[in-house]
C-alpha positions as a LaTeX table, in Angstrom:
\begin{tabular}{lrrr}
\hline
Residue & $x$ (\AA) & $y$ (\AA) & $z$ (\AA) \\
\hline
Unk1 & 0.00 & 0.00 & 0.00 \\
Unk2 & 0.88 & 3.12 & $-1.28$ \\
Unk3 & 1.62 & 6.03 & 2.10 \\
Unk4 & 1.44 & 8.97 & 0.01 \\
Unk5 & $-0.33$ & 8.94 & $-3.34$ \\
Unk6 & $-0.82$ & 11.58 & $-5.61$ \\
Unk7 & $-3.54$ & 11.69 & $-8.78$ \\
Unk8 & $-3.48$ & 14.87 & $-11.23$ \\
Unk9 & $-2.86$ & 17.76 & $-8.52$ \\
Unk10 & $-2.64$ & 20.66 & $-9.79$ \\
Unk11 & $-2.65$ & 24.24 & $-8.11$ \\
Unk12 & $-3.49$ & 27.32 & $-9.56$ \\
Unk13 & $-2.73$ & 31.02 & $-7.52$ \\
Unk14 & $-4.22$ & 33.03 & $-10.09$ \\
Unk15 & $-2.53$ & 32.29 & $-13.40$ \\
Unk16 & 0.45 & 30.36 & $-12.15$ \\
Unk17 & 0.55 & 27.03 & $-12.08$ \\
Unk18 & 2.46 & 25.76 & $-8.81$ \\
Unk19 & 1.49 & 22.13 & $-9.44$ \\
Unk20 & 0.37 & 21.23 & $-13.35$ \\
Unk21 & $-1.17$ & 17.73 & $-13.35$ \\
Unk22 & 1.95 & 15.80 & $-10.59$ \\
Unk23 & 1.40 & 12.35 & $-10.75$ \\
Unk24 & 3.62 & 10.34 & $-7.55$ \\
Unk25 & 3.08 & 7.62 & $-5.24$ \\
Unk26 & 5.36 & 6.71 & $-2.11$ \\
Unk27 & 5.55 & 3.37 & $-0.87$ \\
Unk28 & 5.68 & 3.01 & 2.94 \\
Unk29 & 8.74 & 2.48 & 5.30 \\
Unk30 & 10.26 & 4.53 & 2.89 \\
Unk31 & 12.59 & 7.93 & 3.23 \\
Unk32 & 11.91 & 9.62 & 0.13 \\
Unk33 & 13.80 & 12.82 & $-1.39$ \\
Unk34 & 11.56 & 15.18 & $-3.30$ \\
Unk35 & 13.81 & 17.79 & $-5.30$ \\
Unk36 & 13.31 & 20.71 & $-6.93$ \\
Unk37 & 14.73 & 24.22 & $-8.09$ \\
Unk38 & 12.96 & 27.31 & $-5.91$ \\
Unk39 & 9.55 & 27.58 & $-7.08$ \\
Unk40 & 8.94 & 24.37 & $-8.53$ \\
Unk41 & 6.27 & 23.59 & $-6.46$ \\
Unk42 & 7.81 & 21.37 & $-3.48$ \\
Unk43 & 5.97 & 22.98 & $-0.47$ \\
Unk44 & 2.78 & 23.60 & $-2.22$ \\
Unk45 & 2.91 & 19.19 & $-2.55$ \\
Unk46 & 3.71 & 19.04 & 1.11 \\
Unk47 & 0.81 & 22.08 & 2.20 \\
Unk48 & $-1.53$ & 19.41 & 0.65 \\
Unk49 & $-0.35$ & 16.10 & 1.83 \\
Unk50 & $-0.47$ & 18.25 & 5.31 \\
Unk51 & $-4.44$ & 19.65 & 4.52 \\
Unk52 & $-2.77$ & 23.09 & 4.94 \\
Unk53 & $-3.90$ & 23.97 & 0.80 \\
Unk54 & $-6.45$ & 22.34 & $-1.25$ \\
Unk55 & $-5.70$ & 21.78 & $-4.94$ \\
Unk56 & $-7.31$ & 23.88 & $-7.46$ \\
Unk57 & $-7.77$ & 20.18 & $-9.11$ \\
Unk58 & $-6.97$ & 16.39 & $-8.47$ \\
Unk59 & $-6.89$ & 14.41 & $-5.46$ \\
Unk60 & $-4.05$ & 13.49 & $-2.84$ \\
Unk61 & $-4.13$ & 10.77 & $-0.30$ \\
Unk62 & $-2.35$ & 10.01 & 3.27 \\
Unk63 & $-2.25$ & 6.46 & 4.39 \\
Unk64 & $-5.28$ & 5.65 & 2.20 \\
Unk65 & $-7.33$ & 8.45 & 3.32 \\
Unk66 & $-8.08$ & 11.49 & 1.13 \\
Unk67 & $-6.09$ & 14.73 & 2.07 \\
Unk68 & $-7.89$ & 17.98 & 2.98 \\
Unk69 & $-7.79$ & 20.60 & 5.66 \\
Unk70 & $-10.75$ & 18.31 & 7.55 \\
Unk71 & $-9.55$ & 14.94 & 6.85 \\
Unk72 & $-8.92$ & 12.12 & 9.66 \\
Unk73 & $-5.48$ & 11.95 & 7.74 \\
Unk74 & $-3.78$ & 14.95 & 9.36 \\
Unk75 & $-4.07$ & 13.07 & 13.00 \\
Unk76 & $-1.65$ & 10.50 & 11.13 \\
Unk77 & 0.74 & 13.32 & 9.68 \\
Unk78 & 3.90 & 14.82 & 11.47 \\
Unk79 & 4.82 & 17.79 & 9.57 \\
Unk80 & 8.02 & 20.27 & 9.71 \\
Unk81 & 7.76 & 23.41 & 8.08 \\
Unk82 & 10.68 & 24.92 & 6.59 \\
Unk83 & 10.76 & 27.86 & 8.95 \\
Unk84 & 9.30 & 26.29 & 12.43 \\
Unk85 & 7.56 & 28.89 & 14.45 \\
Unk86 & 7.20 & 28.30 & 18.58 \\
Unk87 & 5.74 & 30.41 & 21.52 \\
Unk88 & 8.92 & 31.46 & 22.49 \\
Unk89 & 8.12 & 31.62 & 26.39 \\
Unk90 & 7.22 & 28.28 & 26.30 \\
Unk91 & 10.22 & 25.03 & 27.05 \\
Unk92 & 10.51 & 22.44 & 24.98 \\
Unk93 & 9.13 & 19.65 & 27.43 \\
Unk94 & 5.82 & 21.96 & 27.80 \\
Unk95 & 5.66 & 22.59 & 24.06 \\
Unk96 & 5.60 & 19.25 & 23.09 \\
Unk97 & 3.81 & 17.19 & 26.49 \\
Unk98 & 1.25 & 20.49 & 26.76 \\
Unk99 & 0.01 & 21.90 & 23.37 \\
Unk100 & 1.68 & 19.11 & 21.06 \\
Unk101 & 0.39 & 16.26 & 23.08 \\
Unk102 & $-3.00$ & 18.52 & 24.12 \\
Unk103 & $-3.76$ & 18.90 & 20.21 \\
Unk104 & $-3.07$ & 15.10 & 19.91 \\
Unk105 & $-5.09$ & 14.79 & 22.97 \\
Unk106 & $-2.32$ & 12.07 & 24.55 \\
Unk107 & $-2.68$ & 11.50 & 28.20 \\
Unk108 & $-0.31$ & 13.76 & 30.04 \\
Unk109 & 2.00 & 10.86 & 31.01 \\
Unk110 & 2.15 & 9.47 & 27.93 \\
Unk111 & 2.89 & 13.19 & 26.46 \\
Unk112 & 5.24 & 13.17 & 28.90 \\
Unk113 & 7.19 & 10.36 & 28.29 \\
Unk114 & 7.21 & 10.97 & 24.51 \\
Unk115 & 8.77 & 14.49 & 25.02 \\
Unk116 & 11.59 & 13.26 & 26.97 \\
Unk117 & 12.37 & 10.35 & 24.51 \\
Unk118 & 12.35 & 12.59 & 21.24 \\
Unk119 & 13.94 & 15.53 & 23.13 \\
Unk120 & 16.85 & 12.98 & 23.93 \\
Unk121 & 17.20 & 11.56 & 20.60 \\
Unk122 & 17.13 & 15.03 & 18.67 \\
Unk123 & 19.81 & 16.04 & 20.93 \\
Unk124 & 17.87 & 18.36 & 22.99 \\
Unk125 & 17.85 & 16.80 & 26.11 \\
Unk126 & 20.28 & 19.63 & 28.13 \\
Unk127 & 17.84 & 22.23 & 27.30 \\
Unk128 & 14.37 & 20.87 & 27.70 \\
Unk129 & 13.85 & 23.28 & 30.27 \\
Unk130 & 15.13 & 26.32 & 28.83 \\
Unk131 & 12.54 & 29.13 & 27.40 \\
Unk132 & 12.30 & 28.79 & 23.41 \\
Unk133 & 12.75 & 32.50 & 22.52 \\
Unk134 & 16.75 & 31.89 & 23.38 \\
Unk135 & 17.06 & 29.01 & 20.70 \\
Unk136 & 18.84 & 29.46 & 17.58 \\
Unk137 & 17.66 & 28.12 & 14.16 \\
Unk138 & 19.25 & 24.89 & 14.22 \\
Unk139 & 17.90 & 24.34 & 18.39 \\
Unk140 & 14.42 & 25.93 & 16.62 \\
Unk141 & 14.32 & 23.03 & 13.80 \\
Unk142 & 15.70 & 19.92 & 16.11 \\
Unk143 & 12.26 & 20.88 & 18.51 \\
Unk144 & 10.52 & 20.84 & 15.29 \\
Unk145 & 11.48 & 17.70 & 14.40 \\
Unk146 & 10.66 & 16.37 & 17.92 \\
Unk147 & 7.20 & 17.47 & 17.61 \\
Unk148 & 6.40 & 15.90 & 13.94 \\
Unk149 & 7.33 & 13.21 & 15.56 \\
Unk150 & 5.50 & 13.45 & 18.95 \\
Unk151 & 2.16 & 11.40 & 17.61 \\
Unk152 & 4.14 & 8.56 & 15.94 \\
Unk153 & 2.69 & 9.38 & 12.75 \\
Unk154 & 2.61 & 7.09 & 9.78 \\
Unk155 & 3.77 & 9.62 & 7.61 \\
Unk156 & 6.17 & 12.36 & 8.08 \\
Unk157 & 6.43 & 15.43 & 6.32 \\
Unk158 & 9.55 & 17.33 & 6.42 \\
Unk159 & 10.40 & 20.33 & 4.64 \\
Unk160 & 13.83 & 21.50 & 4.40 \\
Unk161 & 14.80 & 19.80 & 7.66 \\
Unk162 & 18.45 & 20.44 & 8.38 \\
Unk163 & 18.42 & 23.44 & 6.32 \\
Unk164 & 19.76 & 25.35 & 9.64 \\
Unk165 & 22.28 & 23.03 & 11.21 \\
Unk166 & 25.86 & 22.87 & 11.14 \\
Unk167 & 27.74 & 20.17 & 9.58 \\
Unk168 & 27.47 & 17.95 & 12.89 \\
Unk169 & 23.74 & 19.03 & 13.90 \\
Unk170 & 23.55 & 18.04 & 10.37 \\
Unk171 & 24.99 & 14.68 & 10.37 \\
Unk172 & 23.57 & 13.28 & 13.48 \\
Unk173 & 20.08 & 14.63 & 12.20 \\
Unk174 & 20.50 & 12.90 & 9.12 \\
Unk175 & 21.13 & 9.53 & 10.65 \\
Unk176 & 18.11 & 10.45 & 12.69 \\
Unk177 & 15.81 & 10.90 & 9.73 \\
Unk178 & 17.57 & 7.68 & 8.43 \\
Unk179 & 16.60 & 5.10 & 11.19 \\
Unk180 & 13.23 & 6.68 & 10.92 \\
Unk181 & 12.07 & 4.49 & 7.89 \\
Unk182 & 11.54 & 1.82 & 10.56 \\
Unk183 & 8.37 & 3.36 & 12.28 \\
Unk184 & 7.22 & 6.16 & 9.92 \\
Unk185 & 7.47 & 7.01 & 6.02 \\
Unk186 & 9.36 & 10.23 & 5.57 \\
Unk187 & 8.51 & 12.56 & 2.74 \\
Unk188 & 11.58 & 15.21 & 2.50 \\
Unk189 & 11.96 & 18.44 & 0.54 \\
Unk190 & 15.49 & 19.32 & 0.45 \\
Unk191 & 18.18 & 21.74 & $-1.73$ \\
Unk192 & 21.32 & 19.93 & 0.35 \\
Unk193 & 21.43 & 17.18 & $-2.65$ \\
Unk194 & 24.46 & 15.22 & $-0.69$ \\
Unk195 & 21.91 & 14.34 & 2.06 \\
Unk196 & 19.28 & 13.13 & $-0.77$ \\
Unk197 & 22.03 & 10.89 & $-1.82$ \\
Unk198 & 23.02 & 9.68 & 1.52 \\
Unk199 & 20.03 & 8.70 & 2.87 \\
Unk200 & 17.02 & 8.07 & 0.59 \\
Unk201 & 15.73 & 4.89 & $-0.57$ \\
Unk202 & 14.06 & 6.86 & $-3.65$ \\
Unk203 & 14.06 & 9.74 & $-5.43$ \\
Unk204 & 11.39 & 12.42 & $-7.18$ \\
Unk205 & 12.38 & 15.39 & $-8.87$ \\
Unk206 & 10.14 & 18.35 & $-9.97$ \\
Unk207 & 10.35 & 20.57 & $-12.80$ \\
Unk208 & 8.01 & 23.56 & $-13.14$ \\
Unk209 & 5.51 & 21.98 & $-11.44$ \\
Unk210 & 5.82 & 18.65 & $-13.11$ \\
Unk211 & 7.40 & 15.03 & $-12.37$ \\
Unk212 & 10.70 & 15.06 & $-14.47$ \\
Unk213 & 12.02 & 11.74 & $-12.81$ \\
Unk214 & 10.39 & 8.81 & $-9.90$ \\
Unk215 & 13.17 & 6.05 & $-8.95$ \\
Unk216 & 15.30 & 4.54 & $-6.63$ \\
Unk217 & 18.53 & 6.15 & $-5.84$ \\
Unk218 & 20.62 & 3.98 & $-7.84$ \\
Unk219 & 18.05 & 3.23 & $-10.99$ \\
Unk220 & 18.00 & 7.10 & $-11.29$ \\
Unk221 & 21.55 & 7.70 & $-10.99$ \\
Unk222 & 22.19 & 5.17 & $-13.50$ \\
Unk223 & 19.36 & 5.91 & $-15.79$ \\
Unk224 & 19.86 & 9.46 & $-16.38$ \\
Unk225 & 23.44 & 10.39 & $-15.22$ \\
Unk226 & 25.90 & 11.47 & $-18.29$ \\
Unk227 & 29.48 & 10.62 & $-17.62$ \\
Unk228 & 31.37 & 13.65 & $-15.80$ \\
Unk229 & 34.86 & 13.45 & $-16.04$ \\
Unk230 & 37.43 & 14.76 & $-13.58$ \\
Unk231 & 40.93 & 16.71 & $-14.46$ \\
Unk232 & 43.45 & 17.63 & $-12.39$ \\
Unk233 & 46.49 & 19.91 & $-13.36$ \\
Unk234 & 49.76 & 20.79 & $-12.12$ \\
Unk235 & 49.23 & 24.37 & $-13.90$ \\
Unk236 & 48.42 & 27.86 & $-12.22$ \\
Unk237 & 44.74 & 28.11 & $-11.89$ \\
Unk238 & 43.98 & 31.57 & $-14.15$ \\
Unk239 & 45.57 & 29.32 & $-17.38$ \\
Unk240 & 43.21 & 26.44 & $-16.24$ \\
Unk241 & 40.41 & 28.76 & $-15.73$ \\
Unk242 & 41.00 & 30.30 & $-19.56$ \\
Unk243 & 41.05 & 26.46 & $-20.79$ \\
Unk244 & 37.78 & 25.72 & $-18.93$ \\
Unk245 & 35.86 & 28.90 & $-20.29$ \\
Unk246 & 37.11 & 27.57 & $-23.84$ \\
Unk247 & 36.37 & 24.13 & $-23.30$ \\
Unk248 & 32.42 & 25.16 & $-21.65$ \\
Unk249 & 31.58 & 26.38 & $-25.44$ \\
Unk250 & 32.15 & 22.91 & $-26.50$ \\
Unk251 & 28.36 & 21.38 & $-27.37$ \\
Unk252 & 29.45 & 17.92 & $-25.63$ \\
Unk253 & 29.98 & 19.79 & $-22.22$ \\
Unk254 & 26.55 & 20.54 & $-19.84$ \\
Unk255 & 28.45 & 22.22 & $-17.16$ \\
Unk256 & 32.12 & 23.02 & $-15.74$ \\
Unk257 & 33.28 & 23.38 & $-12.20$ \\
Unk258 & 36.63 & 24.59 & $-10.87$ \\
Unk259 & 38.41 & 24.20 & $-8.05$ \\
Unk260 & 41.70 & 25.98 & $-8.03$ \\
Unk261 & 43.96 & 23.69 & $-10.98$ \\
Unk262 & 40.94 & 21.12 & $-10.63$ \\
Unk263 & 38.46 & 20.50 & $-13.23$ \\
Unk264 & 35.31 & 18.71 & $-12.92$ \\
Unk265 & 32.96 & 18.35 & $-16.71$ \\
Unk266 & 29.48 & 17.42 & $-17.07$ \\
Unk267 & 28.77 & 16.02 & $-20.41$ \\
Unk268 & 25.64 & 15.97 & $-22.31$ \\
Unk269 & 25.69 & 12.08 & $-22.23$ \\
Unk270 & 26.06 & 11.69 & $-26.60$ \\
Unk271 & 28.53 & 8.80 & $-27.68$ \\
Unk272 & 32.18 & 10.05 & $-27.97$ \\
Unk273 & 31.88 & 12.85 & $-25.02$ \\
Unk274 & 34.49 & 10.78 & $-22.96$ \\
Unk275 & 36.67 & 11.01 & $-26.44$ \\
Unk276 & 36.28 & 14.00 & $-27.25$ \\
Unk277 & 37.27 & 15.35 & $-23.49$ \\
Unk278 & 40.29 & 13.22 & $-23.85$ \\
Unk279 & 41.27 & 15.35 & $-26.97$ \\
Unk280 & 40.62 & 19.01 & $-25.52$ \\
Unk281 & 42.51 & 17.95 & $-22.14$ \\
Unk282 & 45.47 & 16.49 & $-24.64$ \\
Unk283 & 45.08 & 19.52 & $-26.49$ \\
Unk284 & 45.23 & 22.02 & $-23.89$ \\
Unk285 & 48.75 & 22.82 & $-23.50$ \\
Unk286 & 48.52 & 22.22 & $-19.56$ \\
Unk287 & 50.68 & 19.79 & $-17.29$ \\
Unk288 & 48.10 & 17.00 & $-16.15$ \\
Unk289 & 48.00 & 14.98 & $-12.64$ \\
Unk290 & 45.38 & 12.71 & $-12.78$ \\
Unk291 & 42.42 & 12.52 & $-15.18$ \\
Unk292 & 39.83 & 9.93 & $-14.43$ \\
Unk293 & 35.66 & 9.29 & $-15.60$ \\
Unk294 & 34.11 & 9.87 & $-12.18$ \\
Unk295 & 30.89 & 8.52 & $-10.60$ \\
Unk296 & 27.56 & 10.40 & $-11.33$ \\
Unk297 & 26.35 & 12.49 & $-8.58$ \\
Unk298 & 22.90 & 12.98 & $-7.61$ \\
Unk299 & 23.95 & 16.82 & $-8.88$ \\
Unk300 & 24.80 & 15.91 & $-11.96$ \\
Unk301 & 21.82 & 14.06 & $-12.46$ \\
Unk302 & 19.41 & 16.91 & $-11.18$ \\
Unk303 & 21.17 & 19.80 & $-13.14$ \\
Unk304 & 20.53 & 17.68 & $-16.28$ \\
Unk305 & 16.93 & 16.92 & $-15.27$ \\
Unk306 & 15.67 & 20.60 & $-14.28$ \\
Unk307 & 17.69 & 22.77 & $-16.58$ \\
Unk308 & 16.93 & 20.35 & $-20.02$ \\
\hline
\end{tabular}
């Protein structure tokens, strides 16, 4: 059974089209990635799997049950907004065992309990007493992922979720969300493609409004990703800079990205790119380290997706 399933939505605010006609279904136990360039209609999808929007047309569905701002579904949603807003002279442990658990209407011990647990595993243990309006962004986001959490919902929705933490906030977030897939489905929204890559089972990505590409992390990164080939020269980096600016006009080259005397080329995936590389590196005059065909990134594959 499908957790999330998605039939024709589309969402008009006036004349723009936010969502035009998505199509997507999300199997359960799953962490799924949903990408997307600003604008493409990400958090209008989550708004209504969460019953926060209705679609100008189609139909979307939580768990089996139709979405909508008065659906039974929502009481099996958690849902982090991008920007998580608190009453800021409220603590944590009230937050979640008082209004989170009150809205939920939990019994106060069991509210309890579940506040301590999920303040201890996002790492805000220390603090649970301390008054909300002192927490910065990345304390503000780990209590918001506490309370999606706090009614064990079947599906969770996250938007943007470690947008605000630092690389180890980040990282021990991220194996959070990971180990989730074993008591909820998470749907994420994310820009950080890295984390996509690290921990989702499958993929979506959304163009304009539209589906562009629905797989597992591997069948997408093998389906769609062009070769990109990596350079590396022993030459001062304003010559190699003045060799990749020639080399970008090139038809067989998608995208170029420097790194001091490093060189990394997307190609536009035609037979004979890898070849014809070979010759323009050969050709360029420049001492060269190490030149190798390296693995497709999630990047590569998105940048080819949303910008063909």
């Amino acid at each position: 059974m499908s957790a999330i399933r998605i039939e024709g939505v589309r969402k008009l605010y006036g004349s723009l089209a936010a969502l035009d006609g998505l199509d997507l279904a999300v199997e359960e136990g799953r962490v799924f990635g949903f990408l997307g360039p600003n604008g493409a209609g990400k958090t209008t999808t989550i708004r209504i799997l969460a019953g926060l929007a209705r679609p100008t047309a189609g139909q979307a569905w939580v768990a089996g049950i139709p979405a909508g701002p008065e659906s039974e579904a929502r009481r099996l949603l958690g849902y982090l907004p991008e920007e998580p807003h608190f009453y800021p002279w409220m603590t944590p442990q009230e937050f979640l065992t008082d209004f989170v658990g009150g809205l939920f209407r939990m019994p106060r011990r069991e509210a309890h309990a579940r506040s301590a647990e999920l303040l201890e595993r996002v790492g805000l243990h220390d603090v649970a007493r301390r008054r909300i309006g002192g927490f910065s962004k990345g304390m503000r986001q780990r209590l918001g992922l506490a309370q999606a959490l706090m009614n064990r919902p079947r599906v969770a929705l996250l938007d943007e979720p470690v947008s605000a933490l630092d690389p180890a906030g980040r990282r021990d977030m991220l194996t959070l969300i990971g180990e989730l897939k074993s008591e909820t489905t998470v749907f994420m929204s994310t820009h950080i493609l890295d984390d996509v890559e690290r921990i989702c089972d499958s993929i979506g990505i959304l163009r304009a409004g539209r589906l562009v590409a629905l797989e597992g992390r591997e069948a997408l990164l093998e389906r769609h990703a062009a070769p990109a080939l990596e350079v590396h020269f022993d030459a001062p980096s304003e010559a190699v800079a003045t060799w990749a600016a020639e080399l970008q006009k090139h038809p067989f080259v998608s995208g170029v990205e420097l790194d001091g005397s490093s060189v990394r080329i997307r190609s536009d995936g035609r037979v004979g790119t890898v070849d014809a590389v070979q010759r323009a590196v050969l050709g360029s005059a420049l001492r060269v380290l190490r030149y190798q065909v390296a693995r497709p990134s999630l990047e590569d594959v998105f940048l080819r997706l949303v910008e063909g």
